[in-house]
matplotlib code that plots the C-alpha trace (Angstrom):
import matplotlib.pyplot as plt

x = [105.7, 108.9, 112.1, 114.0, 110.7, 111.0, 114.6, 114.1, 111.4, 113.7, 116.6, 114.0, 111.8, 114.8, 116.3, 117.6, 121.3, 122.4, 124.9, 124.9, 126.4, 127.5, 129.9, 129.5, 126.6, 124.5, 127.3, 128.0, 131.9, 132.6, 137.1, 137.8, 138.8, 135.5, 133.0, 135.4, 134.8, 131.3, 129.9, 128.1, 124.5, 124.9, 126.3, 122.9, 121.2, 123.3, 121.8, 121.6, 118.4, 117.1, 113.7, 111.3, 113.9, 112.9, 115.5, 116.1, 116.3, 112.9, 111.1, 108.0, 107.3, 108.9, 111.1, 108.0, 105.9, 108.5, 109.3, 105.0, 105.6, 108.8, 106.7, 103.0, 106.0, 108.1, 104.6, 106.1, 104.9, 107.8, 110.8, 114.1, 116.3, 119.8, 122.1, 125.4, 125.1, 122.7, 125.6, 124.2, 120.6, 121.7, 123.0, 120.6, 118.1, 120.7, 120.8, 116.7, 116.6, 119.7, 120.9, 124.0, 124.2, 122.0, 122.1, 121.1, 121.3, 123.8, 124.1, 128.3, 128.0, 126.9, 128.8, 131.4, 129.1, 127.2, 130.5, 130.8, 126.5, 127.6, 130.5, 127.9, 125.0, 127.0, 124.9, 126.4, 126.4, 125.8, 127.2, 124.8, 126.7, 125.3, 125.4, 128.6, 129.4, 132.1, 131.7, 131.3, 133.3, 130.4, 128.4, 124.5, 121.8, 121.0, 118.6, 115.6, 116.7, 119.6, 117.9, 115.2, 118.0, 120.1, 116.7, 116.0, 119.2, 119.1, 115.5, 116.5, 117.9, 116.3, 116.9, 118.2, 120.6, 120.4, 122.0, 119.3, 120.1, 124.0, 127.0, 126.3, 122.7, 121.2, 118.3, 117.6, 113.9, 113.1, 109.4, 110.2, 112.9, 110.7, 107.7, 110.8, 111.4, 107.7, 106.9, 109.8, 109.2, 112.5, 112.7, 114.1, 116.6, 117.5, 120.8, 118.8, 121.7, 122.2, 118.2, 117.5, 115.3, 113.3, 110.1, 110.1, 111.0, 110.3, 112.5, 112.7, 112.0, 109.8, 111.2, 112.0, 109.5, 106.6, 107.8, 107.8, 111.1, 111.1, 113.3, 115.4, 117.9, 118.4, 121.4, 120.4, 123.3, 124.4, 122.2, 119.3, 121.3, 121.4, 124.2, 126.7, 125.9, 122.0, 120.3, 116.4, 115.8, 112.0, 110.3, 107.1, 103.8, 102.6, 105.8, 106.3, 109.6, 108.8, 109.6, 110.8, 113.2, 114.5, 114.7, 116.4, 119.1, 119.9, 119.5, 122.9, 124.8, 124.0, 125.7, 123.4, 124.6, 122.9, 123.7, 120.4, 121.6, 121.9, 118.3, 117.1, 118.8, 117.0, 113.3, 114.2, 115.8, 112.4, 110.6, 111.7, 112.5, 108.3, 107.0, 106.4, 109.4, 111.7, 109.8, 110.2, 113.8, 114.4, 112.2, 114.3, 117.2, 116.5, 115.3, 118.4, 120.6, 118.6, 118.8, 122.0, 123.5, 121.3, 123.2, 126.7, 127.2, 127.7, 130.8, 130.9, 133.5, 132.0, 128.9, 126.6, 124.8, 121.8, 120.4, 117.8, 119.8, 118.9, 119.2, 121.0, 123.9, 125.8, 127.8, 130.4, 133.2, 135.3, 136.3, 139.3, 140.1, 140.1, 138.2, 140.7, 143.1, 139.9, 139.1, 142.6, 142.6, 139.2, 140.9, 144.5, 143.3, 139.8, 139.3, 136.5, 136.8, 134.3, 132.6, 134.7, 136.5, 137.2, 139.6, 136.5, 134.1, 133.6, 130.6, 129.3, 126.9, 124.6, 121.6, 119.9, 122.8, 124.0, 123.3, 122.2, 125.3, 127.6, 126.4, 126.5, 130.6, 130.7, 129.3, 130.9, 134.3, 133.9, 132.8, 135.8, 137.9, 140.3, 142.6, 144.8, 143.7, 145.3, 147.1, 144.4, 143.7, 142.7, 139.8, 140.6, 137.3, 135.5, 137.5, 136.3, 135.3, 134.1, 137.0, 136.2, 134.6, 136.5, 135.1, 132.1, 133.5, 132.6, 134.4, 137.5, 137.2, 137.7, 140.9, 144.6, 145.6, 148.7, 150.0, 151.6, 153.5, 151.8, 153.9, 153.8, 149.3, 148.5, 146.6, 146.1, 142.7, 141.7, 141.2, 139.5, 137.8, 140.0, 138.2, 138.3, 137.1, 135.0, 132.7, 133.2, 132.6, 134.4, 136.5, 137.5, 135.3, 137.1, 136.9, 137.9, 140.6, 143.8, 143.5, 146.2, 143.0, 142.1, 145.6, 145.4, 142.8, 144.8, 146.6, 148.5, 151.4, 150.5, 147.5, 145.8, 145.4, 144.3, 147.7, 146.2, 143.4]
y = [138.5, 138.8, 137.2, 140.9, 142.3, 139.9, 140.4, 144.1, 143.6, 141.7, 144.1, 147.1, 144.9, 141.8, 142.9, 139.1, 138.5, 136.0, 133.0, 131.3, 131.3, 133.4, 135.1, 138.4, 138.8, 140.6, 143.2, 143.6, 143.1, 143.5, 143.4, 146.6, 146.1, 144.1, 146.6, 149.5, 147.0, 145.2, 147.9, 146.9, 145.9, 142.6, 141.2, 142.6, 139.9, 137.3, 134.9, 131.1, 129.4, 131.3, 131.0, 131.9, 132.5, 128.8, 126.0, 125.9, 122.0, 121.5, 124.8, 124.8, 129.1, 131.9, 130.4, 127.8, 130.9, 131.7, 128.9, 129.0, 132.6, 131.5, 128.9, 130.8, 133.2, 130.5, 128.2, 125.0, 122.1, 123.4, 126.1, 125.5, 128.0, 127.1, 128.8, 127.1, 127.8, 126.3, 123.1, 122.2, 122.2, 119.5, 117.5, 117.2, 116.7, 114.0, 112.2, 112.6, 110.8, 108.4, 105.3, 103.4, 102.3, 103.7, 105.0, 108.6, 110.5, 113.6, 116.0, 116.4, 120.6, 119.9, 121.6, 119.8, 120.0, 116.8, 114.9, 115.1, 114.0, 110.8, 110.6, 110.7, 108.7, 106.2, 106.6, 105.6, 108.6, 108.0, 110.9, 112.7, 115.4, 118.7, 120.1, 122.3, 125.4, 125.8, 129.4, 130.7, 127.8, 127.0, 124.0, 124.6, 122.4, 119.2, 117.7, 115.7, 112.8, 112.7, 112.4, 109.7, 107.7, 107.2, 106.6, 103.8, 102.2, 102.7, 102.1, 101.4, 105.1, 106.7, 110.6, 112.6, 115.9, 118.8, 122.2, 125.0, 127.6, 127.1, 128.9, 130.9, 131.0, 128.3, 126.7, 123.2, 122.1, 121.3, 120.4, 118.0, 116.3, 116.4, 114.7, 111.4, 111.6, 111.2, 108.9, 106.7, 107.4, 109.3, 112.2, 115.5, 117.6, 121.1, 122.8, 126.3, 128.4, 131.0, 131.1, 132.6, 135.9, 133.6, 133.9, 137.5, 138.9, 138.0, 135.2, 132.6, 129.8, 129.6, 128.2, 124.6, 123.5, 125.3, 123.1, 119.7, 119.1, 117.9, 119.5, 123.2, 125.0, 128.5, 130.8, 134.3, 135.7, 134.8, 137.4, 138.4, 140.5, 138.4, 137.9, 135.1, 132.3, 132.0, 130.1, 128.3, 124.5, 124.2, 120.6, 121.1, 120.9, 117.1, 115.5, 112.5, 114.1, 114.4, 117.9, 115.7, 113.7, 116.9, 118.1, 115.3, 115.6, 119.0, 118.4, 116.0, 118.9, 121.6, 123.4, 123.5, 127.2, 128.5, 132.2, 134.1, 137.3, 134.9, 133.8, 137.6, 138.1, 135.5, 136.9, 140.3, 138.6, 137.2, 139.6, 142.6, 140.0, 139.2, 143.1, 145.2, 147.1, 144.2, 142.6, 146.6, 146.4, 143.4, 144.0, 147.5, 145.5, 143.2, 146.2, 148.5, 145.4, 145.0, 149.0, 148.8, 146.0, 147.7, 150.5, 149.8, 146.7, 148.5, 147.3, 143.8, 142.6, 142.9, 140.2, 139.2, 135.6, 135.4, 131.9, 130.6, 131.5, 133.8, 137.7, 138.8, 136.7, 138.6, 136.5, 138.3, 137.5, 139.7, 138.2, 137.5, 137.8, 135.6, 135.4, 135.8, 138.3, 140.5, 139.7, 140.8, 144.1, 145.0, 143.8, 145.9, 148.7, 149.7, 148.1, 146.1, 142.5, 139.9, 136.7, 134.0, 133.7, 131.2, 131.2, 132.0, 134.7, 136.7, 136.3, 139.0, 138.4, 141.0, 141.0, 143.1, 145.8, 146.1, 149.7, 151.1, 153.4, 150.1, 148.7, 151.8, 151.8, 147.9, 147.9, 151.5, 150.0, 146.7, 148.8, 150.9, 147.8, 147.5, 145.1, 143.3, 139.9, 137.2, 134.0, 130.8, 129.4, 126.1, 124.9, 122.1, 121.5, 121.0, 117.5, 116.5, 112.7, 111.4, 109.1, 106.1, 105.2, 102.4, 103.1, 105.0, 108.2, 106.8, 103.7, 106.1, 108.7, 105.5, 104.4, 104.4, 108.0, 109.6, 112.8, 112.2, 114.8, 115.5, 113.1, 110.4, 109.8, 108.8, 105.8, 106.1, 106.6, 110.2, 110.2, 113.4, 115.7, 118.4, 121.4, 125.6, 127.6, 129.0, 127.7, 124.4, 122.0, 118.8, 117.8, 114.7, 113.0, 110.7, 106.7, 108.0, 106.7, 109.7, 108.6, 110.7, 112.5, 113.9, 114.4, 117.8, 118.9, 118.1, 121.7, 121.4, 120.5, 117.4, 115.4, 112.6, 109.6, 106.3, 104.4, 100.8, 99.3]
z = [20.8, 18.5, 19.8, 19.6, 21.7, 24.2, 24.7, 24.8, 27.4, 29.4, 29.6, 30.7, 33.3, 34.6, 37.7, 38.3, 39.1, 37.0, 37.6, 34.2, 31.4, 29.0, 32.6, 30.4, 31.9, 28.6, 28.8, 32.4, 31.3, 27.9, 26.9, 25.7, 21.7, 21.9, 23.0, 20.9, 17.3, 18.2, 21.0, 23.3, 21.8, 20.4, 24.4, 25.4, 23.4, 24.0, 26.9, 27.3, 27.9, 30.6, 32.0, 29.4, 26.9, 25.1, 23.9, 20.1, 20.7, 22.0, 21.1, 23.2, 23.7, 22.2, 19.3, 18.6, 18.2, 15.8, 13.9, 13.1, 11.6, 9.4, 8.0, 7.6, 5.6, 3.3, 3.3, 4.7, 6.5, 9.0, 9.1, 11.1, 12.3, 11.4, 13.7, 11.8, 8.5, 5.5, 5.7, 8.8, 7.5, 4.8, 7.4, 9.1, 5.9, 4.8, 8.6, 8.8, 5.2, 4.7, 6.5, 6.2, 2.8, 1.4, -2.3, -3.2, -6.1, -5.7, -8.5, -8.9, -8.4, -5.3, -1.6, 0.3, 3.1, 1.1, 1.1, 4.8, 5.0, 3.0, 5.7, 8.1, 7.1, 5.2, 2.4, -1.1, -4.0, -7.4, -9.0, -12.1, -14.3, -14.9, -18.0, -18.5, -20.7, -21.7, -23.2, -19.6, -17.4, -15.4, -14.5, -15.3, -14.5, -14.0, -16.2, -15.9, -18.4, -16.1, -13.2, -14.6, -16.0, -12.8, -10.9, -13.4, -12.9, -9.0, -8.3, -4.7, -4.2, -0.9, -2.1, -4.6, -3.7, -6.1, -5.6, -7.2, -7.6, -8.4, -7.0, -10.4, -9.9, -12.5, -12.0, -12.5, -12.8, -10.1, -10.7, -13.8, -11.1, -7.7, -10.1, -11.0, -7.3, -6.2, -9.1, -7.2, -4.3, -3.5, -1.7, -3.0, -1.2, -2.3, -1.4, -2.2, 0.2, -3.0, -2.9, -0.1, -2.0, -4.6, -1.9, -2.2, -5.6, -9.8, -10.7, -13.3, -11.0, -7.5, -4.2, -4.3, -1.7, -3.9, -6.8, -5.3, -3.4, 0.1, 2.0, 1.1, 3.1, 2.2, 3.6, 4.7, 4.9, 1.7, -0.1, 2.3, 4.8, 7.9, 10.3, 9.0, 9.5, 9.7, 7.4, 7.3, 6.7, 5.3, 4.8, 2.0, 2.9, 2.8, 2.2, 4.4, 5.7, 9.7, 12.0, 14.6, 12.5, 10.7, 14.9, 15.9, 13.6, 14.2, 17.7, 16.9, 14.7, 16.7, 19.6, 23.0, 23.2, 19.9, 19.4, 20.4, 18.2, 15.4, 15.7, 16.2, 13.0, 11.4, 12.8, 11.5, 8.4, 7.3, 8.6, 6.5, 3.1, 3.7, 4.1, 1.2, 2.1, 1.7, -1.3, -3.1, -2.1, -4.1, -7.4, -7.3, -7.3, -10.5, -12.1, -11.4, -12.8, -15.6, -16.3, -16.1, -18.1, -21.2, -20.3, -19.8, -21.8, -25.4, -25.5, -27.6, -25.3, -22.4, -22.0, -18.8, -18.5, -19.3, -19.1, -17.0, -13.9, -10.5, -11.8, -8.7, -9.4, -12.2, -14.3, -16.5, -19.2, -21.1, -25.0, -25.3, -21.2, -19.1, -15.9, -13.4, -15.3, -15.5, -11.8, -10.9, -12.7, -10.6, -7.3, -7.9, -10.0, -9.6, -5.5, -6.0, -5.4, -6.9, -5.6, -7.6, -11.0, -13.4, -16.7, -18.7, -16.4, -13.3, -10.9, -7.9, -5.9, -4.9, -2.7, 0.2, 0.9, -2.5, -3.4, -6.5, -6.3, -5.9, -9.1, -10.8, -10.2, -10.9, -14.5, -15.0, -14.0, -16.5, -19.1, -18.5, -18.6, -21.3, -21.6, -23.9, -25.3, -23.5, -24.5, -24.7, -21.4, -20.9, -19.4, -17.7, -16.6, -20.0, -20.0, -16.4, -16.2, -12.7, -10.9, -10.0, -6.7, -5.2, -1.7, 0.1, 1.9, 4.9, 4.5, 3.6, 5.6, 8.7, 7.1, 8.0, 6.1, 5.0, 3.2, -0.1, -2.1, -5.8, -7.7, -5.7, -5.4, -9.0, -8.7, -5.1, -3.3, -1.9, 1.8, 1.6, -1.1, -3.4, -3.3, -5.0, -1.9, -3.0, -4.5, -2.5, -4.6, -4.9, -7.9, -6.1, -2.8, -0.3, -1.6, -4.9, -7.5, -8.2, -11.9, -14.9, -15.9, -12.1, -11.4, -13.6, -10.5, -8.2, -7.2, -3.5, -2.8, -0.9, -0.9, 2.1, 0.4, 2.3, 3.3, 2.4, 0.5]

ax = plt.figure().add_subplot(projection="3d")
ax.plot(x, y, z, "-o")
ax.set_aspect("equal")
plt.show()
């Protein structure tokens, strides 16, 4: 029986009264500008763990039946419901995997969610560059001589962190770096949140567990139309990565109140991405971009990545424009509003709920788009150097801090990571040196530096 079926059941056939929590009672009082903005559905689904209703930290009935049918779908040794976001699945894949001190391998593009793992475990990162273009201001892949090299000179690392596909949707190989790992005897953890349709539809690389890594998170909401913020952790068939480790972790993250419509969202999620429905929905969705940028992109200006990289992810740039004067027209002008922008491009995400007549008006609208040549912007970020690491960001996330104003941190050591949100990734991690070169990243107005060293 389904999770959403045996909530159902239970509203038709329960004549209980119950004194637990939530006090809502599924709906039995519901605040007024709630039920008039949410209704008064989603309260009907929302229990604790009531008799027969299972425990998402020991699932033993209904959510273990579930958990076996998420991973006969994504083919995994084992499939976790993540009820807080794909961050908490690499968490917990970090805590299940890393011990203090512990070196790993962590590709640079990689979430802030990783910095606070390494906060966590204690583990010690040894930072690998992806390769960077400048042409589009975007950080690509992460090579396999890359990887092999820093495995050779760290021998000792316990795991390597890659992020596949990016926040622009590049792929790194992930097959060419899971066989370094295993040769080592490392394992391989995938932050695949933006991947969360590469099971169902034709894309240029297959699902990170099928090639080799060990662990993959994938966020559903992100592009497979779930409630935010569900996401699935999955551990690959034969790796030496344990359930009950991966378990126990989450079982330290995680709330003891998980969000029952969250996991129905999830079920239904996976469910519909796994039927031919869901699979047709997606290969109409590569093909209608596809049509479309033949179509609409005539104008020489006007050009659309097209590198080894996810196909629902649409990556755009303007000659002569830059990304976020562009970006700012289509917000102001035209009302549409993109995922991120940098000096160079433009990139929107699309996914399950992105209809054929919204991506007719997005390429109509950038083809449309005529603007004057602007002024050369600098990319700051084709200079990027990693600081120096002068202390693990465990070791300074524990120390005496202090706010400093922007002219005063040079040369002092970050006490937390500098960050664009989005895409959340790190231009400076905590135990790090406020160098002249990473001072041109550095954007507030004050920054928390550690007060003594």
């Amino acid at each position: 029986m389904s999770l959403l079926r045996k909530i159902l059941n239970h509203r038709k056939k329960s004549n209980k009264l119950f004194f637990t929590t939530p006090t809502h009672s599924q709906g039995e009082f519901i605040e007024d500008v709630s039920e008039n903005f949410l209704g008064t559905k989603v309260f009907r689904c929302d229990f604790s763990e009531i008799d027969g209703f299972d425990n998402l930290r020991e699932p033993s009935g209904i959510i273990k039946d579930l958990y076996e049918k998420l991973s006969w779908i994504y083919k995994s040794k084992a499939t976790f419901i993540l009820t807080n976001g794909s961050s908490s699945g690499m968490l917990a894949a970090m805590i299940a995997t890393l011990k203090e001190n512990d070196k790993v391998i962590v590709a640079r593009n990689c979430h802030v969610c990783v910095c606070n793992g390494l906060i966590l475990t204690g583990a010690k990162p040894v930072w690998v560059m992806p390769k960077y273009n400048q042409e589009w201001g975007i950080f690509e892949e992460v090579t396999v001589e890359s990887i092999q090299e820093a495995v050779a000179q760290n021998p000792d690392a316990k795991a390597i962190i890659i992020t596949s596909p990016t926040y622009d949707g590049i792929f790194s190989d992930i097959k060419g770096i899971a066989n370094v790992a295993q040769s080592a005897g490392i394992k391989l953890i995938v932050d695949e949140a933006h991947g969360a349709l590469l099971n169902f539809g034709n894309f240029k690389s297959l699902p990170a567990i099928q090639l080799g890594a060990d662990v993959s998170v994938n966020s559903l909401h992100k592009t497979a139309g779930s409630l935010t913020p569900a996401g699935l952790l999955h551990i690959r068939p034969y790796s030496s990565v344990q359930p009950e480790d991966i378990q126990e972790a989450l079982n330290i993250l995680n709330t003891t109140s998980p969000s029952y419509p969250l996991m129905v969202s999830v079920e239904a999620t996976a469910l519909y991405l796994n039927s031919e429905k869901g699979r047709a929905y997606i290969r109409r969705l590569q093909k209608n971009i596809k049509d479309y940028s033949k179509s609409f992109l005539k104008n020489n200006r006007l050009k659309i990545y097209d590198g080894n990289n996810d196909s629902t992810k649409i990556l755009f740039k303007v000659d002569g424009v830059s990304g976020l004067r562009a970006a700012n027209y289509l917000n102001n002008s035209l009302n549409i509003e993109e995922e991120y922008s940098n000096s160079k491009s433009m990139l929107f995400i699309t996914g399950i709920g992105t209809s054929k007549w919204k991506l007719f008006k997005l390429f109509w609208a950038l083809a449309k788009m005529d603007l004057p040549e602007d002024e050369i912007i600098e990319d700051i970020f084709a200079e990027y150097k990693l600081p120096q690491q002068l202390m693990s960001p465990k070791e300074a996330f524990s120390r005496p801090k202090s706010f400093n104003i922007i002219s005063e941190v040079c040369d002092k050591i970050a006490a937390e990571p500098v960050l664009e949100y989005p895409p959340g990734i790190p231009v400076l991690m905590p135990g790090e040196k406020i160098d002249a070169d990473i001072m041109r990243f550095v954007t507030k107005n004050a920054v928390k530096t550690i007060d003594d060293v």
